[in-house]
C-alpha positions in Angstrom: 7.1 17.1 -5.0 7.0 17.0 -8.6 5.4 13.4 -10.8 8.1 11.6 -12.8 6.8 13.0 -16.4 7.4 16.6 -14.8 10.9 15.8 -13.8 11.4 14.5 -17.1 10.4 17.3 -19.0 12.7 19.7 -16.5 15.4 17.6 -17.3 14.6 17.8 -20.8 14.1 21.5 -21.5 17.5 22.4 -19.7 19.8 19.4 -20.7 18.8 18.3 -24.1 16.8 21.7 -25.4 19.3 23.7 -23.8 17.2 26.4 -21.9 17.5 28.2 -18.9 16.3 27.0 -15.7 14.5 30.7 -14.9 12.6 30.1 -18.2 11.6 26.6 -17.6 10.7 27.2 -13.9 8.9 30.0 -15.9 7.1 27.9 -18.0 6.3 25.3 -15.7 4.8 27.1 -12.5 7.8 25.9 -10.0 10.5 27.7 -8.4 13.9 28.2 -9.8 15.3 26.1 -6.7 12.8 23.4 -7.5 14.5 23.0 -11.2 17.8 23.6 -10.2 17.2 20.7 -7.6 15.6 18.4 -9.9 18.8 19.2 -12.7 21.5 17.9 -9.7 19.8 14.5 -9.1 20.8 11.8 -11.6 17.6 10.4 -11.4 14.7 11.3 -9.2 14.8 9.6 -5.5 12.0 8.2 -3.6 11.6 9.6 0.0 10.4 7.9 2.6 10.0 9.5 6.0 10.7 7.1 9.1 8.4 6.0 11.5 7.5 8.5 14.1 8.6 8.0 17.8 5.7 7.3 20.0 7.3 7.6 23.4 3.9 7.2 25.2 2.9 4.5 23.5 6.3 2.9 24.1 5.9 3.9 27.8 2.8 2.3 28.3 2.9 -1.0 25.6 3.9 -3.4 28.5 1.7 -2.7 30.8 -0.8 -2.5 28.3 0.3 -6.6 27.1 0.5 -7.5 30.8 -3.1 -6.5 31.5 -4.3 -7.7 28.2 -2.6 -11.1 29.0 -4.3 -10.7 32.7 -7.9 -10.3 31.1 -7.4 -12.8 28.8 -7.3 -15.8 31.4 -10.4 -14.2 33.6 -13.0 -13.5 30.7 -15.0 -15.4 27.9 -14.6 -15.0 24.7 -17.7 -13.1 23.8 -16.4 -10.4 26.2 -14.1 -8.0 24.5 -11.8 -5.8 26.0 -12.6 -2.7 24.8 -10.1 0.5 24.1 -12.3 2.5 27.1 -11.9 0.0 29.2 -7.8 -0.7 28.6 -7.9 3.3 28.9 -9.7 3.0 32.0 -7.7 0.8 33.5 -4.5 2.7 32.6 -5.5 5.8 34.1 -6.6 4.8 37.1 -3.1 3.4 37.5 -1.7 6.7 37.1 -0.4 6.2 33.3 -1.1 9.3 31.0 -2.0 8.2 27.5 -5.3 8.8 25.2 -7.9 6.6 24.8 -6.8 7.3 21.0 -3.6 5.8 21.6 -4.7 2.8 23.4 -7.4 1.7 20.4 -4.5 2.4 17.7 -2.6 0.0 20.0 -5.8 -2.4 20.3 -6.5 -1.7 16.3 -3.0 -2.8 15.1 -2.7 -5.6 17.6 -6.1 -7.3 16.6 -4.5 -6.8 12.5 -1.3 -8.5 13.5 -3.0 -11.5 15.1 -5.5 -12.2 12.0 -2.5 -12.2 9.6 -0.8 -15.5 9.7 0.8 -15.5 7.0 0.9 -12.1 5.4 -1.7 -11.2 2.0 -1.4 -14.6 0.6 0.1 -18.0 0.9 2.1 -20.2 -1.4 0.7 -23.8 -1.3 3.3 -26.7 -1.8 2.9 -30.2 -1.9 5.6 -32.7 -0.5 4.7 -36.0 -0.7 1.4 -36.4 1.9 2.6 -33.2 3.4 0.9 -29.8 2.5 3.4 -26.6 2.9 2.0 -23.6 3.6 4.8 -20.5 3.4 4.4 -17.1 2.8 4.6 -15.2 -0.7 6.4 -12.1 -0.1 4.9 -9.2 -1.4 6.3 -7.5 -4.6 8.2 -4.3 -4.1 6.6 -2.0 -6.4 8.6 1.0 -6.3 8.5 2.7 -9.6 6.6 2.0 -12.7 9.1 0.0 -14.2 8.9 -2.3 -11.2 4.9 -2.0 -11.7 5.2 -3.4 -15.4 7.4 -5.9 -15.0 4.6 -7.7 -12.0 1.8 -6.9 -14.4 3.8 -8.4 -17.6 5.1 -11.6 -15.0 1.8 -12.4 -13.2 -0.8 -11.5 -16.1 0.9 -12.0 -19.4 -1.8 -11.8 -22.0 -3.2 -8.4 -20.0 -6.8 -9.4 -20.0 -9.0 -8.6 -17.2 -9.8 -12.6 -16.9 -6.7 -14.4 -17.8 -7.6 -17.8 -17.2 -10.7 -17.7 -19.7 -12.1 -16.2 -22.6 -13.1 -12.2 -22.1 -16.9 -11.8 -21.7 -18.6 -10.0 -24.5 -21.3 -7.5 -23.3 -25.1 -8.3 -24.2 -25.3 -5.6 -26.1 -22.6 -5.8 -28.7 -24.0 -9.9 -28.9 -27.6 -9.0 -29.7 -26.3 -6.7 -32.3 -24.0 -8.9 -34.0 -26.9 -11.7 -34.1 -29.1 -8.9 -35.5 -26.3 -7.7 -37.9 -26.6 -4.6 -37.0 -23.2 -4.8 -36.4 -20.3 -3.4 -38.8 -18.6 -6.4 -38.8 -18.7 -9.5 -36.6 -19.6 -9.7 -33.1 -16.2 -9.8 -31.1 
């Protein structure tokens, strides 16, 4: 997969410059196929590969909730159920799965639980009433979509929008000493 500028400058070079694709493949160190594919796309397309099937996992996720429900009543809350023991326990039952499998299960079960509502919250007040709902996350996709978040959320582009930038020590003490070839910033 090529970056965006290299695209660009395939797309450039053939259709605008109007050179060959087996001397611009030349030049750039990619396969003729790899320009001519790059010159029949409009615009360059994200791909995204779709989740891979886990047919143990999906085999074993119920029982694995049923006896996580089932330990839940009978222990304390200082007492964790651990991914060896969940493995354990599935085993012995006669269930073939890794003990990797079960603490990715565990793992991504614990992360759903702590999120509530996602990264961050948007805080609303009605009235006496305080609404909490969730901020949905931006879709960054492509640099334009990058620019326009940075631009909307932080338009001034400082590091600390909200107060002045800090000045290091050193360019201070040399503006009070005049040192300097100017004014301090």
């Amino acid at each position: 997969m090529l970056r965006m500028d290299q695209v660009h400058v395939i797309r450039h070079k053939v259709l605008v410059e109007g050179q060959s694709a087996r001397s611009v493949a030349r030049q750039m160190r990619v396969s003729r196929n790899t320009v001519r594919k790059y010159l029949l796309e409009s615009a360059p397309k994200r791909q995204e590969s779709r989740p891979r099937v886990r047919p143990v996992l999906e085999a074993v996720a119920a029982r694995m909730e049923a006896l996580l429900e089932q330990w839940s009543l009978r222990s304390t809350s200082k007492q964790r159920v651990t991914g060896s023991r969940l493995h354990q326990e599935l085993v012995e039952e006669g269930f073939h799965v890794g003990v990797t499998t079960v603490r990715t299960y565990l793992r991504e079960r614990r992360r759903q639980a702590a999120e509530v509502f996602g990264t961050e919250v948007k805080i609303k007040k009605c009235g006496d009433e305080v609404v909490l709902r969730p901020r949905p996350k931006p879709q960054l996709k492509s640099l334009a979509d990058v620019a326009r978040f940075m631009h909307e959320n932080f338009p001034e582009g400082r590091d600390f929008p909200d107060r002045e930038q800090p000045l290091s020590p050193q360019i201070r003490d040399l503006g009070k000493q005049g040192r300097w070839g100017g004014t301090a910033p």
